[in-house]
Structures are given as C-alpha cells and as structure tokens.
C-alpha positions as CSV (number, residue, x, y, z in Angstrom):
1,X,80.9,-94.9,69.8
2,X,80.2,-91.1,68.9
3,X,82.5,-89.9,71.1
4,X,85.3,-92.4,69.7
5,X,84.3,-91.2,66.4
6,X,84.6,-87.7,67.1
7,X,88.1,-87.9,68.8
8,X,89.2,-89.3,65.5
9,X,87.8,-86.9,63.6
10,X,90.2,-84.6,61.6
11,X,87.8,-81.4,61.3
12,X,90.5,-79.2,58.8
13,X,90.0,-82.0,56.4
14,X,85.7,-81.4,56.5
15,X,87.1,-78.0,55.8
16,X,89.2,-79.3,52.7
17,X,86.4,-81.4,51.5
18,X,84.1,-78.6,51.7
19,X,86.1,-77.2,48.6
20,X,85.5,-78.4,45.4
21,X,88.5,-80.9,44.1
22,X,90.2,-80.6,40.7
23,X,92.2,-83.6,41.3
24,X,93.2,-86.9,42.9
25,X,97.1,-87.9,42.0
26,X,96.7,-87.6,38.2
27,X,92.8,-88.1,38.2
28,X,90.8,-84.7,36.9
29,X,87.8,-84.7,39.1
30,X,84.7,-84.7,36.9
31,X,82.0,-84.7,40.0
32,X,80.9,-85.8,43.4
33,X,78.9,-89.5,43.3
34,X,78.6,-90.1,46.9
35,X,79.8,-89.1,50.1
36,X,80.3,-90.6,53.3
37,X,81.4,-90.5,57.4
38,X,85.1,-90.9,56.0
39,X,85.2,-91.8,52.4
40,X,84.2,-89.8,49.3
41,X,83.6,-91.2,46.0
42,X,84.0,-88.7,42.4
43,X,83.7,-89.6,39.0
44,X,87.1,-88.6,37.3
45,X,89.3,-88.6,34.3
46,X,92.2,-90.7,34.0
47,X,95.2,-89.9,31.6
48,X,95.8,-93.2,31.0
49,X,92.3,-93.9,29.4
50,X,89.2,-92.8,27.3
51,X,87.2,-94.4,29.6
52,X,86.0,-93.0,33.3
53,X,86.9,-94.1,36.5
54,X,85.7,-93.8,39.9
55,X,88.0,-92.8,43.2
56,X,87.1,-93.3,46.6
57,X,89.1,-90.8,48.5
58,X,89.7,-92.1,52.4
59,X,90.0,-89.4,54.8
60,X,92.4,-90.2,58.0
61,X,91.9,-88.4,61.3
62,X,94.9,-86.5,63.2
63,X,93.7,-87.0,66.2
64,X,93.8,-90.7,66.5
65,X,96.8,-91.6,65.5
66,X,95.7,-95.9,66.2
67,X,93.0,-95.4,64.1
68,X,94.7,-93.8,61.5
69,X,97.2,-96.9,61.0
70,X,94.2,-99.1,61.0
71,X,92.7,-97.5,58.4
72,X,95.7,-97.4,56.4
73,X,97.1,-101.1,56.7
74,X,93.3,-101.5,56.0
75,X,93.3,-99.8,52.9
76,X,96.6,-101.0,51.7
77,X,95.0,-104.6,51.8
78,X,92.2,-103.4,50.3
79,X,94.1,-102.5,46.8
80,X,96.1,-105.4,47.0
81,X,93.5,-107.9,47.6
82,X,91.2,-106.1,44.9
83,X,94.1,-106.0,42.4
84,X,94.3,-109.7,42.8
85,X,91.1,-110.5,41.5
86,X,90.5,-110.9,38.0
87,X,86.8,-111.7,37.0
88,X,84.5,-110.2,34.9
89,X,81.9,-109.6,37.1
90,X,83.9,-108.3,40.3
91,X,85.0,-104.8,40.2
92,X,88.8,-103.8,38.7
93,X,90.6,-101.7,40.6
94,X,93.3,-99.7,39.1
95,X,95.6,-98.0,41.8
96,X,95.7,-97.5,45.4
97,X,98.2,-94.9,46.6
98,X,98.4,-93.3,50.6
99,X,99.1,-89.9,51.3
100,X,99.4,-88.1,55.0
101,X,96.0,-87.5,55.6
102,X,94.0,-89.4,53.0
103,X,94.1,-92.2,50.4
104,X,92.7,-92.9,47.3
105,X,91.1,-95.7,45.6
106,X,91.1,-96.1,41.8
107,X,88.4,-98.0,40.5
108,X,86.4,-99.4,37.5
109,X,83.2,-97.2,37.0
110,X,80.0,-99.1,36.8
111,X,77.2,-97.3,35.4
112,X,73.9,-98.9,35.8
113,X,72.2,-99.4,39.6
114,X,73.0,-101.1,42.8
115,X,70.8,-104.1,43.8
116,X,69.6,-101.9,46.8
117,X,67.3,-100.0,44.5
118,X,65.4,-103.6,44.0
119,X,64.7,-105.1,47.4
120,X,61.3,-103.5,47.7
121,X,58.3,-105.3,47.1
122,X,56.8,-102.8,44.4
123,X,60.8,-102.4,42.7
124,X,61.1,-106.6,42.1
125,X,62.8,-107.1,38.7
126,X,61.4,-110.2,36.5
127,X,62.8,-113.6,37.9
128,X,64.8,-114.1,34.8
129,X,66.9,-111.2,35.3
130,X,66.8,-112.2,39.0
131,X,68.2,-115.6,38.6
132,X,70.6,-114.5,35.8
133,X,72.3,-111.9,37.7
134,X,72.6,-113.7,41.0
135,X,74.1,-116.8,39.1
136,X,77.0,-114.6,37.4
137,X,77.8,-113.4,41.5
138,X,77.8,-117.5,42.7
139,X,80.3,-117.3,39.6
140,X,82.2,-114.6,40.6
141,X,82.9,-115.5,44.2
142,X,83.5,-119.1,43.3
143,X,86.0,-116.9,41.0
144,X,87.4,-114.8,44.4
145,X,87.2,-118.3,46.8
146,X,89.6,-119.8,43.9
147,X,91.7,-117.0,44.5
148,X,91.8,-117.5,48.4
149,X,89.3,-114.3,48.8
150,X,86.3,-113.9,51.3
151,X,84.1,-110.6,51.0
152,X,82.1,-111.0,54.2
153,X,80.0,-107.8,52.9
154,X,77.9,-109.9,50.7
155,X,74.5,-107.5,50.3
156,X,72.5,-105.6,47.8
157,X,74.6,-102.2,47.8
158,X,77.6,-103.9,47.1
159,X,76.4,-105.3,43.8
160,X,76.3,-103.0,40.9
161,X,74.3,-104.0,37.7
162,X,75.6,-102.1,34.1
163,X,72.7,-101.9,31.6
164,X,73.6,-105.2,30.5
165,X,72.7,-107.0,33.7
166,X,76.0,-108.0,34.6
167,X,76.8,-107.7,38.1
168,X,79.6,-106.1,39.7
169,X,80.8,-107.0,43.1
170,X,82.6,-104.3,44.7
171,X,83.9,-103.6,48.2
172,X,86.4,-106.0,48.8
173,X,88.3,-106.3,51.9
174,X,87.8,-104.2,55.6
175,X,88.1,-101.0,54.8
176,X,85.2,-99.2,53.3
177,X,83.0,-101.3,56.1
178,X,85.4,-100.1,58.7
179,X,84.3,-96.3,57.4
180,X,80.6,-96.3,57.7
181,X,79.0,-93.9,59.6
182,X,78.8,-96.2,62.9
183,X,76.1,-93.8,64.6
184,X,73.6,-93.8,61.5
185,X,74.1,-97.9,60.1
186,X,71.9,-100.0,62.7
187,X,73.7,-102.9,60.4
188,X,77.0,-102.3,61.6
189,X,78.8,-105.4,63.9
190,X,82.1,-105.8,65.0
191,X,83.5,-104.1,62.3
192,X,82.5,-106.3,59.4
193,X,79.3,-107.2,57.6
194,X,75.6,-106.5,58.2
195,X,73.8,-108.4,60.7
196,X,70.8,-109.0,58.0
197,X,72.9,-110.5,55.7
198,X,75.3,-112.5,58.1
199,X,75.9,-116.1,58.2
200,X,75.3,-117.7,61.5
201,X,78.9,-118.5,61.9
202,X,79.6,-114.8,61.1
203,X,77.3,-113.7,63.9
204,X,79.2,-115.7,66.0
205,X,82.1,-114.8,65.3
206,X,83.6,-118.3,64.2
207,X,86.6,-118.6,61.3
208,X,84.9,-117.8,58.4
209,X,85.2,-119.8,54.8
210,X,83.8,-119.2,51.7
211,X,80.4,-120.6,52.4
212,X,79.6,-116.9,54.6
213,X,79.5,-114.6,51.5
214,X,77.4,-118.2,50.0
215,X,74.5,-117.2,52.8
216,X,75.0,-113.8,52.7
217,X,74.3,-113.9,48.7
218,X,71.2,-116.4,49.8
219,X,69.6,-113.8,51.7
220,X,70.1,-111.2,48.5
221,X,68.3,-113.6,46.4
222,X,65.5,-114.1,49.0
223,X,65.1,-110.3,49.1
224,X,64.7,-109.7,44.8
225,X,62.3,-112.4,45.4
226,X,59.9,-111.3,47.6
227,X,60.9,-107.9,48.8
228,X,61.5,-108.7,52.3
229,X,64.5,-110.4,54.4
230,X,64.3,-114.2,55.8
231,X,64.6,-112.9,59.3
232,X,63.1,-109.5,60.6
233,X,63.1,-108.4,64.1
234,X,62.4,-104.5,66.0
235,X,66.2,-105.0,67.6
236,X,69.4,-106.1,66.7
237,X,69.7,-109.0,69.4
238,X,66.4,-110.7,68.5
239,X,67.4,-110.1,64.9
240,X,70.6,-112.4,65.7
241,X,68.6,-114.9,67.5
242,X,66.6,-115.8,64.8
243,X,69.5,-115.6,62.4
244,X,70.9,-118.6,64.8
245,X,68.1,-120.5,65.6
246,X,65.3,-120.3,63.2
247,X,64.1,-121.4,59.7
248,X,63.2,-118.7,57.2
249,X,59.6,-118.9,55.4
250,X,59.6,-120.6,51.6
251,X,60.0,-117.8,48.9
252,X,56.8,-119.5,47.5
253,X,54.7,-118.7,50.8
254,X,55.3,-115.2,50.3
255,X,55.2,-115.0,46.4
256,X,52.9,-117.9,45.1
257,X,53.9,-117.1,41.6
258,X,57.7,-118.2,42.1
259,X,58.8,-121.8,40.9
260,X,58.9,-124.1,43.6
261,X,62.2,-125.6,42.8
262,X,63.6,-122.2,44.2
263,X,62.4,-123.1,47.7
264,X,65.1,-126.1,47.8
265,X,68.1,-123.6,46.8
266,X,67.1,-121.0,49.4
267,X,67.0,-123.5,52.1
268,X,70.5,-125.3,51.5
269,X,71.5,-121.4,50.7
270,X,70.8,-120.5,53.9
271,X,71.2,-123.8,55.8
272,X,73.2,-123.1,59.5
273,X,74.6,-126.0,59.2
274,X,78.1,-125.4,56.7
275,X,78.2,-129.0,56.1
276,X,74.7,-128.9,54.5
277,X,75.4,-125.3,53.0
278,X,76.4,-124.9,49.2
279,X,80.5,-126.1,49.1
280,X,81.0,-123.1,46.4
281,X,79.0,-121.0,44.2
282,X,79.8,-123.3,41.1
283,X,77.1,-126.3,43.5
284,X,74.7,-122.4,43.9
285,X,74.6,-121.2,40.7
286,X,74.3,-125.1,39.1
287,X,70.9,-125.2,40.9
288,X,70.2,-121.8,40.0
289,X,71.0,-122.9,36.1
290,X,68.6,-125.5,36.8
291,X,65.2,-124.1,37.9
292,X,65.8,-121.3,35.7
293,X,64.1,-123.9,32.8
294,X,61.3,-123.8,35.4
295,X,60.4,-120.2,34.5
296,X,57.1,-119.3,31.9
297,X,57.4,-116.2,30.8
298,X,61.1,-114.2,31.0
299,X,58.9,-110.6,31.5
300,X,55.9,-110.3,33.5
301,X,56.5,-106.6,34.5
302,X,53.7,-105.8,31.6
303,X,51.2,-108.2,33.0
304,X,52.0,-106.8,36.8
305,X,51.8,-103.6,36.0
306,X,48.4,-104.5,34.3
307,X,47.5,-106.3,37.6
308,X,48.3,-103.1,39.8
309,X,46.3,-100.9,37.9
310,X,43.7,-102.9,38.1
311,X,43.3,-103.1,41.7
312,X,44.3,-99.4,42.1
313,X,40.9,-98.9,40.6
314,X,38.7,-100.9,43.3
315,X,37.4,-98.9,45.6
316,X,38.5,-101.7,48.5
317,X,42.1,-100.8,48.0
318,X,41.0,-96.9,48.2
319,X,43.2,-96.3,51.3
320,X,45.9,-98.8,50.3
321,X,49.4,-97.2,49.8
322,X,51.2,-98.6,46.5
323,X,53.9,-100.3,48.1
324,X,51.2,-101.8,49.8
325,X,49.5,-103.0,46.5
326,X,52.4,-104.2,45.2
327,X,52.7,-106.7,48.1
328,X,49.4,-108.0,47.6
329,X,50.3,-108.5,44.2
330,X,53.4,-110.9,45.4
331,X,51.4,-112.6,47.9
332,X,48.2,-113.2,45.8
333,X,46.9,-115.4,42.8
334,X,45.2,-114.2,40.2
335,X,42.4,-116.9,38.8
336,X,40.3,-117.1,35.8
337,X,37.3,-119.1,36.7
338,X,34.6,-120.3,34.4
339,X,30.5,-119.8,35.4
340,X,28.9,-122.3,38.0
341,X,32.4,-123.5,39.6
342,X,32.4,-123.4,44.0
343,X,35.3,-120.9,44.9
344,X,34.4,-121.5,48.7
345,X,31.9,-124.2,50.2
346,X,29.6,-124.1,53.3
347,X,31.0,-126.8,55.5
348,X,34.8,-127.0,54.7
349,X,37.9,-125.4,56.6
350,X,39.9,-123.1,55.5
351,X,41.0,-119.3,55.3
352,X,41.1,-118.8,52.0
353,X,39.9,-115.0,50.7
354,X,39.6,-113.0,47.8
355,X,38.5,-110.0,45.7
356,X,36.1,-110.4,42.6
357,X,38.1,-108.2,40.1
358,X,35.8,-108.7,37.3
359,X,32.7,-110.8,37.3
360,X,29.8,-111.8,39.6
361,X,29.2,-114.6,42.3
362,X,26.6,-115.5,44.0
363,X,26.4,-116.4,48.3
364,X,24.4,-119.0,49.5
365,X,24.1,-120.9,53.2
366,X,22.1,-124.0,52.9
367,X,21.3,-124.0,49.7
368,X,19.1,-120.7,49.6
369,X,20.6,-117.3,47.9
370,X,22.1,-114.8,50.6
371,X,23.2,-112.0,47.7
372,X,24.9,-111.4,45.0
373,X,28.3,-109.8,45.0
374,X,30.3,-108.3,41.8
375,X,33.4,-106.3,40.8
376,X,35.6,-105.2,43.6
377,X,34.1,-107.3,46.4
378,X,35.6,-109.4,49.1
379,X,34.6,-113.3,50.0
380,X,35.8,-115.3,52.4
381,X,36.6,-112.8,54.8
382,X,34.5,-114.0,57.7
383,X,36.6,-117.5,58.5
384,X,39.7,-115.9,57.9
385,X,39.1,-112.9,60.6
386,X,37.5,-115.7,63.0
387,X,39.8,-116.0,65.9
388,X,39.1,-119.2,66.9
389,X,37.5,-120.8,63.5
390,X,38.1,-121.2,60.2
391,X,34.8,-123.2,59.2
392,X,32.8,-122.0,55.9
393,X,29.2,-120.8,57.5
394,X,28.4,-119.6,53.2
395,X,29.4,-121.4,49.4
396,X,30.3,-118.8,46.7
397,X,29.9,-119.8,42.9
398,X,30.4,-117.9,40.0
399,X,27.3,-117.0,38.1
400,X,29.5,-116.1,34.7
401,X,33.0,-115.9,33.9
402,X,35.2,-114.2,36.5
403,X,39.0,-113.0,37.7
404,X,39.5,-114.1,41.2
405,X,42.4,-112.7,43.7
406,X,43.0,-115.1,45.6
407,X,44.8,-113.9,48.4
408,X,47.2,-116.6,50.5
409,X,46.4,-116.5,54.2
410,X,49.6,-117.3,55.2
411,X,51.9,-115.2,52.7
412,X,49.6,-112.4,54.6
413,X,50.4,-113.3,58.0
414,X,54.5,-113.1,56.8
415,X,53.9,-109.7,55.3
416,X,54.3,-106.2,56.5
417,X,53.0,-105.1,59.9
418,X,52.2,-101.9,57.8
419,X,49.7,-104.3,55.2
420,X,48.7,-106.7,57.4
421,X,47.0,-103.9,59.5
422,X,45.7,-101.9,56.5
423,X,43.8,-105.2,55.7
424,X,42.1,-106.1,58.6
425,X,40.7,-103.0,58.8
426,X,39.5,-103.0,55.7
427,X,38.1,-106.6,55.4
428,X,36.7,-105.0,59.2
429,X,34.9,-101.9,57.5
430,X,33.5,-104.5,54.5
431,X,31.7,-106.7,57.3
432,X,30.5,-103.4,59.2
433,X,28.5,-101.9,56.0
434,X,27.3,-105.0,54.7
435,X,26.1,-106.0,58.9
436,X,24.2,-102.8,58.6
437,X,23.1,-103.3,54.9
438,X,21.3,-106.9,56.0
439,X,20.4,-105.1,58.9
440,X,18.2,-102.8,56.7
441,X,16.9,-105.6,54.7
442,X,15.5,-107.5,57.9
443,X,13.8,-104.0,58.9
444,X,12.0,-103.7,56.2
445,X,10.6,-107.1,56.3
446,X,9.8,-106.5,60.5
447,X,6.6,-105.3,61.8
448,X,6.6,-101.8,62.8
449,X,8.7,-100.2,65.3
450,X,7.4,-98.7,69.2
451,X,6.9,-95.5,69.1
452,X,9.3,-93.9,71.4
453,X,7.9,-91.3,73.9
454,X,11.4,-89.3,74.6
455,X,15.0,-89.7,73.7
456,X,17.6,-91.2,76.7
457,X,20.1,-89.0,75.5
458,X,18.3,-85.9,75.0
459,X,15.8,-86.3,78.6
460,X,16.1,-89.2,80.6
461,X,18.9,-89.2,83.5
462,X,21.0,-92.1,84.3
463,X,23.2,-93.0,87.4
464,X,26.3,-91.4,87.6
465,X,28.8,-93.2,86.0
466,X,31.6,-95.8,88.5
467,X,28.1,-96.7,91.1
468,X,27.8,-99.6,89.5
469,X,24.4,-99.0,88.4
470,X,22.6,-98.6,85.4
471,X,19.5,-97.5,86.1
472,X,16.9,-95.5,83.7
473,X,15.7,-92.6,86.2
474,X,12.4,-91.7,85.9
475,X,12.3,-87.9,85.1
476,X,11.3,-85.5,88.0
C-alpha cells in the first residue's frame, strides 16, 4: 500500500503546499486548520459573507492517472450529495469546484470541538449533554436516510459540537475516507469506514441501509459513556471477529452510575441482527428522549472533580496515573455509610472491594477484633485477588460515619490492561506490608529467638547450584 501510495504521489504539489496560500477560487486564506496525506483544510474569507468558512483543498497525483479520476468522480459526489442535505445539525456545504491538479471543498465552519476530544475516560462530558447531543445526530441522519443518504463514517471525529452543543455531522460521501493517510490509520478497510465503529454487515461487506451509520452512532454513544469501545482487540482480524460474533458489556458494568434504561438502547443499538436494530434514528433518539427523565442531576462534573481530588490525595493511588483515576471513578461507587452497618461479612461470597476515603472500620474473624483500618485503606482485597475463592475469611463494620469506594469487580475486569495491572499490584503491595506488619505483632508476643552462631550467607557454603542438592556444608 506505500508503494501504491507513493506512485500516486504528485511531489511538485508538496512543493506548492509548502508555500503559504493567499487563496482558494475567490476564498482569501485566513490560516491552516489541519492537514492531511491528500487534503488540506484552511480557515478563509468568503466575498459572499461576513461569516467564515472552511475549505478542504484535495490534492490529485500526476502520476496515477486511475487514481486521479477516482478521486475526482469521488469528490464531485461528495458536493453533490452534501449540497443535498439540508438539516440543522449536518454540515452545509457551499461549493465544490475541480481544477487540474486539486479541488476544493467549501464548507460551513464549525467552531467548537470534535467528539474525538471526549472518548477518554478522564474527558467524559455530563450525561445530559451526552444524551442531548447524540439525540440531535439520530435526528439528523433520520434527516439524511429521508433524503436517500448513508454516511458509513459514523464516528467521533466526524461530529463537531459549536458551543451550544449542537452537533455537526460532517464528512459525507467517499472521498475524504478515501484520502487518509492509509499507512498511519490502523482503522482504515476497504476504503470506507473504521473497523471500530463498523456495523457487522459493513464488516462484511453486505448492502448497506441506514441502520449501518444507526450502529456506528451506537458505538459513539457507548464510548462518551464509558470511555472505552464495545469491542477491543491487539489486531484488526480479532477486532472483526468480535464485532461479528460477540455481545458488548452493559454501559452500567463499566460505569455503575449510568441509568439502567440506557443498557436496553445500547443493545438494540448495536444488535447484529438488522431486523432487531433501531428502523431509523426517529425509534433511537425516541428511547434516548425517554431515559433522559431517568437522569438526577444534569452536571456532576463538580461533584467528579471533587471525587478525583479526593483520591488523588490517598496515598494508595500514589503511583496511579490520572487517566487511571479517572477510570476508577467510572467503574466505582461512592457510599455514605452510617456507624455499626456490615460492608463485608465473614462467611458470604463475593468480590466486592473498597477504599475507606474518610472514616474508620473495624476487622474482625469470628467475632474477635483483627484491627482497625481508617482513611485511605483498602478491604476486601483478599477474596477478590483469590484465584480460586471468593469466600469472606473477615466482617468489616463501620465504627462511625464513613465514605466507602466501592469498587465493581467486574467493571475492573472490562477495564484497561494499563489499570487493571496498576491495581493488582497495588492491592499486592497493601497485603505484603500489612503480612509483615501482623508478622511483627506475633513476634513480639513469641518467646525469644535462637541465637544464631554465623550467618549462611556471610560463612556457611552450600552445594553448587543444578546438583540437586541442598545441603548446609559444614565449614572446613
């Protein structure tokens, strides 16, 4: 594919696009906003208008003259299939026009951030602005199905948010997928969409229908939610597999804080079957419309924020990265629990764990007082590191008002490779320093130690190491 890419490459138009443009047709050029393998993008003025615009300038290569027709049949489709839509939350384009070696795009310039800038777990925005701004896109290409129009791009980069939180689909048509940079985007298939926002039937390469861009905005939502994709894999082919043949995990497994009526709408979003799927995004954001009543507060940004500096200042999350932090706060629950109440009794099964934030609780194994633990330890970590049992061997009350993280076992097992280690190493390091702490305790209660007469290490000599032996030698 490089070496395709390079044969098409027109290298005296780098050269021209090295040099800073005044204009575009009748555009003034006002500055560079993003550059690409083939495309350019610049803010610019239009004659016409107070307002700005953006142009995407298309570069064609001399040297391939097949590509070069693609591209422009491509982009011809492009400004007539974009010119065609009318909605208020899609994108207006203005004019398309084709020159020798390049093309232009004039477009409607959104100012405000792509979605892309969101799908990490410590950039979620609040669910209100989540739900309301993925409704107006089911709107929108319900708007573009009406108007016999598939995207097949669906994804967070290709929906721009103004300041007012209204979304802006843009990319329309073949050809700005058909000008990524094919070496550098692992996403790129068969020369549309990106594998981890394709439908099943897209994967496959079936006729597609309106209910592909439906899945593909399914998997967007899943993402703002919990700051991960439904389906993750280390290569692109088991990455496809699992698009085709498995479920994803409930949004509420990996944020416990989310409404549960959202878990129905993510499945039937991203149902493989297209008769069970969503018939149009009027059914989607209906449903979305509905659970958004489900929602208690419209801003907890404050109270998270509150939340991560709290547990910033434990000293368990010392060598915790902030990203990571901010998955923890996705995956856990945060309780408020009055004196004398059971968190976790001797006896019962379960893997339930948790850090006292604030507070004291007492441990206990058959009714006698182990220790007391208080801000910034961890309970419950013993059954859930167990291989082979999850059996309570210890109860743990409160002994006075205290905030409990409750951390959910299996939101942790669907979270980052990158956490999931940094916690069981932690939860390790708690178990080897308080092992060492009882083991001073029982000490001092012990009789006194036997004098030792000489150090192995520093005298005695043992047999060499592979004999199979290991046998204190006495010394000569």
């Amino acid at each position: 594919m490089a070496g395709a890419r390079a044969a098409c490459y027109d290298r005296s138009l780098d050269r021209i696009s090295t040099r800073r443009m005044e204009t575009i047709g009748k555009y003034r050029v006002v500055k560079e906003l993003g550059k690409g393998a083939t495309a350019t993008v610049y803010l610019c003025a239009s004659p016409d208008s107070d307002l700005p615009v953006a142009v995407k300038v298309i570069r064609f290569g001399q040297d391939c003259a097949a590509m070069s027709r693609r591209l422009r049949k491509l982009f011809r489709n492009e400004e007539m299939v974009a010119r065609r839509l009318d909605h208020p939350n899609i994108a207006k384009v203005y004019e398309g026009v084709v020159e020798e070696n390049f093309a232009y795009l004039a477009m409607e310039y959104i100012q405000g951030f792509s979605l892309e800038a969101h799908t990490r777990i410590d950039k979620l925005l609040p669910l209100h602005r989540v739900i309301g701004i993925i409704f107006k896109c089911c709107m929108a290409l319900d708007s573009a199905y009406r108007q016999g129009i598939i995207h097949r791009d669906i994804k967070p980069a290709n929906i721009l948010v103004r300041g007012d939180d209204e979304p802006m689909l843009v990319d329309f048509g073949l050809a700005l997928n058909l000008n990524k940079n094919m070496d550098r985007d692992s996403t790129f298939i068969t020369g549309v969409g990106s594998p981890s926002y394709m439908s099943p039937e897209q994967v496959k390469g079936y006729q597609l229908n309106q209910k592909t861009d439906l899945y593909s905005l399914g998997v967007v939502l899943f993402q703002l939610l919990t700051g991960r994709l439904p389906f993750r894999a280390k290569n692109q082919a088991t990455l496809i597999y699992r698009i085709i043949n498995t479920e994803a995990p409930d949004v509420t497994s990996l944020n416990p804080g989310l409404p549960e009526g959202l878990n129905a709408i993510l499945r039937r979003a991203l149902e493989k079957d297209l008769y069970s799927r969503y018939r149009n995004g009027a059914e989607f954001a209906k449903d979305l419309a509905a659970v958004r009543y489900q929602i208690v507060g419209d801003d907890d940004t404050v109270q998270d924020n509150r939340h991560f500096e709290m547990l910033r200042k434990l000293a368990f999350f010392t060598e915790f990265e902030n990203v990571e932090l901010w998955e923890i706060l996705r995956i856990s629950v945060w309780r408020q629990i009055a004196p004398r109440v059971t968190i976790i009794r001797e006896g019962e099964s379960s893997k339930v764990f948790g850090i006292v934030v604030e507070g004291y609780v007492e441990i206990s194994i058959a009714g006698r007082t182990l220790c007391r633990l208080g801000e910034g330890e961890v309970v419950g970590e013993v059954a859930y590191l167990h291989p082979t049992s999850d059996e309570r061997s210890a109860s743990v009350v409160t002994l006075e008002n205290t905030l409990f993280l409750e951390i959910n076992a299996p939101a942790l097992a669907l979270a980052s490779e990158e956490l999931q280690e940094r916690m069981r190493t932690a939860l390790l390091g708690k178990m080897i320093d308080r092992m060492r702490d009882v083991n001073r305790i029982a000490a001092a209660l012990g009789t006194p130690a036997v004098e030792s007469a000489q150090s192995l290490m520093a005298g005695s000599t043992r047999a060499a190491p592979g004999t199979g032996l290991d046998l204190e030698l006495a010394p000569p």
